[in-house]
N, C-alpha and C positions, 0 to 999 in steps of 0.2 A: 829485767825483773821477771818472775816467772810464780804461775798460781799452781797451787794444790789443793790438796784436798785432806782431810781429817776429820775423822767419825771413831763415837765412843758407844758402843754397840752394848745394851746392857740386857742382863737377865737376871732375875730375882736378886735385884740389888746389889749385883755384882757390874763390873765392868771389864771389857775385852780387852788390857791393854798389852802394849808390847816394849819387851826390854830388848832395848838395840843394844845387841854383843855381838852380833857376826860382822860387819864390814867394818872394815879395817880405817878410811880414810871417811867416817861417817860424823858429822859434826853433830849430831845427838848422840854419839858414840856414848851408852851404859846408863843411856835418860830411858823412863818409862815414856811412851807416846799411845797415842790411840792410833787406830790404824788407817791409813791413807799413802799419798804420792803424789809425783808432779802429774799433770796433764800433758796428756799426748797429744798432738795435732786434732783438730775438729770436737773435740770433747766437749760437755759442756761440765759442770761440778756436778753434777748426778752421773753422765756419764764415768765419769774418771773414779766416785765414789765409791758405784757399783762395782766396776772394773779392777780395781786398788783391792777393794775388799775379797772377791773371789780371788784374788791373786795372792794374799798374805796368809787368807784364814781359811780360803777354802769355802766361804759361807756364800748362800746369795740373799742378799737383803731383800724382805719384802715390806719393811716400816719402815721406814726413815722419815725425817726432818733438815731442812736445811733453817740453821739453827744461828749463823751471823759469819761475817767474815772479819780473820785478823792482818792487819797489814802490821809484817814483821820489819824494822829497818834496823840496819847492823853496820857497824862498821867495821866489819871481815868479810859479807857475805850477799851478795846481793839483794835487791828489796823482792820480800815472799809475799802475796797475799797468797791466804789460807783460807778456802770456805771450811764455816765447819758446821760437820752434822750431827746425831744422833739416832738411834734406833733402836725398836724393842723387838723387832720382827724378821726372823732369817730361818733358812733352811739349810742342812747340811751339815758336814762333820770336817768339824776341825783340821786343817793338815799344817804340815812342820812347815814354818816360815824361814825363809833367804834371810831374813833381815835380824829377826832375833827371838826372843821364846816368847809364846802368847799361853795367856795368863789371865784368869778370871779372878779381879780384884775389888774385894766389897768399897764401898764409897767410904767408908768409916778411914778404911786405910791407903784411900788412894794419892791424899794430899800429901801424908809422908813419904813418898817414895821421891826418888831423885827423877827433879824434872825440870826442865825450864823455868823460872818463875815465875813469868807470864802466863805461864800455861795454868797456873791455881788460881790466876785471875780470872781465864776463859772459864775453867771447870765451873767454878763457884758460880759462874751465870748460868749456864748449860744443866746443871744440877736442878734449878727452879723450873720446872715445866712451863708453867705462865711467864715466864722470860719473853720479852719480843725479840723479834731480828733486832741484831744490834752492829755494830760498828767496830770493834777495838784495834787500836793504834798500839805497838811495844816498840821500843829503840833500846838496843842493845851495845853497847860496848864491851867486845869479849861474850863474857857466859853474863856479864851484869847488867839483868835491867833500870836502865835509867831515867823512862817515861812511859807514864801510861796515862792513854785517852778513851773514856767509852766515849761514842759518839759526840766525839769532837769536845770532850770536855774532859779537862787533866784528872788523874786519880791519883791520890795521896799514896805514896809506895809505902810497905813498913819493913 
C-alpha cells in the first residue's frame, strides 16, 4: 500500500489543475488531477504536499488545509491512501511540469473534464469550505467505480 498526496490550489475561482499527457506508462494517463505524489521516506502529508507542489508548479504554498483522506482500492493497482488538501495561498511563478500541462480551470468547468469518477465525489465535498475532515472510501474495477463510502457509510453511485 503506499500514501500520497493531492491538493487543489485555487485562485479567483479558478483551479490549478493538471492534465497527465507526458508519461507514458501513467495510469491516470489524459485524466485532469490536482497536484501532488507519493511520499518519500520520513515525510509527513504536509511535508510531501509542500514538496510535490514546488516540484510540479514551481509555487510554494503558504495556505493550505489538510482537507480528508481517500482510501483508493483497485483491483489492478495497489491500495493508495490519498490525503487531500487545498489552498488559497502561494508564491511564485509557474514552471513547465514532468508530468503534464497545468492549467487554471474555473470550478463551473472542472467537473466536465476527464477524471476519475471518484474524484467529482471528493471535489464536490472539498468545494464546501465548511466541509469537516472526512473519510472517503472508492473501489475500483478497471477505470469503474464500484463503491463509495463517506465515513464509513455507503454512497448511492449515479
Amino acid at each position: 500500500m503506499r500514501n500520497t498526496t493531492l491538493i487543489y490550489i485555487e485562485q479567483d475561482g479558478k483551479y490549478l489543475m493538471l492534465h497527465r499527457t507526458k508519461k507514458k506508462q501513467d495510469q491516470s494517463h489524459d485524466k485532469w488531477l490536482g497536484i501532488g505524489g507519493k511520499f518519500e521516506d520520513k515525510e509527513s502529508p504536509e511535508d510531501c504536499i509542500l514538496r510535490e507542489t514546488h516540484e510540479e508548479t514551481g509555487l510554494t504554498l503558504t495556505k493550505y488545509r489538510y482537507r480528508g483522506i481517500v482510501t483508493f482500492v483497485s483491483d489492478i493497482w495497489e491500495t493508495e491512501y490519498m490525503h487531500l488538501f487545498t489552498a488559497d495561498g502561494f508564491t511564485g511563478e509557474l514552471i513547465e511540469c514532468q508530468e503534464g500541462d497545468l492549467q487554471w480551470i474555473s470550478k463551473e468547468k472542472l467537473l466536465s473534464l476527464p477524471m476519475w469518477e471518484g474524484d467529482k465525489i471528493f471535489l464536490n465535498l472539498l468545494f464546501d469550505p465548511e466541509q469537516p475532515f472526512f473519510s472517503l472510501k472508492l473501489v475500483y474495477e478497471g477505470d469503474h467505480l464500484t463503491y463509495a463510502a463517506k465515513d464509513g457509510r455507503p454512497l448511492t453511485l449515479t
